[in-house]
N, C-alpha and C positions, 0 to 999 in steps of 0.2 A: 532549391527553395525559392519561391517566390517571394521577394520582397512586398510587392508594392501589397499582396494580400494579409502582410502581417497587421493586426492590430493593436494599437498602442505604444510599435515600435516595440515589441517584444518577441523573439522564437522561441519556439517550441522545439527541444531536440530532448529525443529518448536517449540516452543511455546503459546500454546494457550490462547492468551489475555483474560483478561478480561472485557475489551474494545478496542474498537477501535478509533483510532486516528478520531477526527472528523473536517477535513480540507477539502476543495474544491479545486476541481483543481483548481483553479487561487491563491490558496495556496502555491499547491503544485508546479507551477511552477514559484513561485518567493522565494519559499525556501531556503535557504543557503544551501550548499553540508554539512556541520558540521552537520546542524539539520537533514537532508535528512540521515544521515550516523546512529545520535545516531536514529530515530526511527527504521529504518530496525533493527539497532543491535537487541534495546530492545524487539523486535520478534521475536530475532532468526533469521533474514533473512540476505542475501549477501548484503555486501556494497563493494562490486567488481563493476568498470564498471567506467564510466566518468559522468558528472552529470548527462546527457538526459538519459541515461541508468536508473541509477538510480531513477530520477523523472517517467519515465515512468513505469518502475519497481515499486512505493511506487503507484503510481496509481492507478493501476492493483490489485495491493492486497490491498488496502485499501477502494476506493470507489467504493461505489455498485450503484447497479440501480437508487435505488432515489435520491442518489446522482447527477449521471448521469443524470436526469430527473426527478424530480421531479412529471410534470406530468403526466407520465407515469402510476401512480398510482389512479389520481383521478378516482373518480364516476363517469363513461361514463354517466349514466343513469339521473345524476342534470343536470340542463339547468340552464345557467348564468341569473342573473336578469337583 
């Protein structure tokens, strides 16, 4: 890591969980900025930003497709009873 490139005297290190937070967006946007703050920390990620920043920020890197949709996944090929 380069030092002298850091800004603010702060680094940036990812951490790779070993889980993931498992919230829904209508979680994630009625979250407090406190909670919204310590999950970013505890992964290593930016808690810079005002709260929309940041909620849309934990979103982004937290929920995936099926989260996002669930159905997105199912078996095109079953036909509903």
């Amino acid at each position: 890591m380069d030092v002298g490139n850091r800004k603010n005297d702060e680094a940036s290190v990812f951490q790779m969980p070993l889980h993931y937070p498992r919230y829904s967006r209508e979680d994630y946007q009625d979250m407090p900025e406190w909670k919204l703050d310590r999950i970013l920390a505890d992964y290593g990620l930016s808690t810079y930003g005002d709260l929309a920043h940041k909620r849309e920020f934990a979103m982004g890197a937290f929920l995936w497709i099926s989260t996002h949709n669930p159905k997105f996944y199912q078996d095109k090929s079953s036909t509903p009873n």
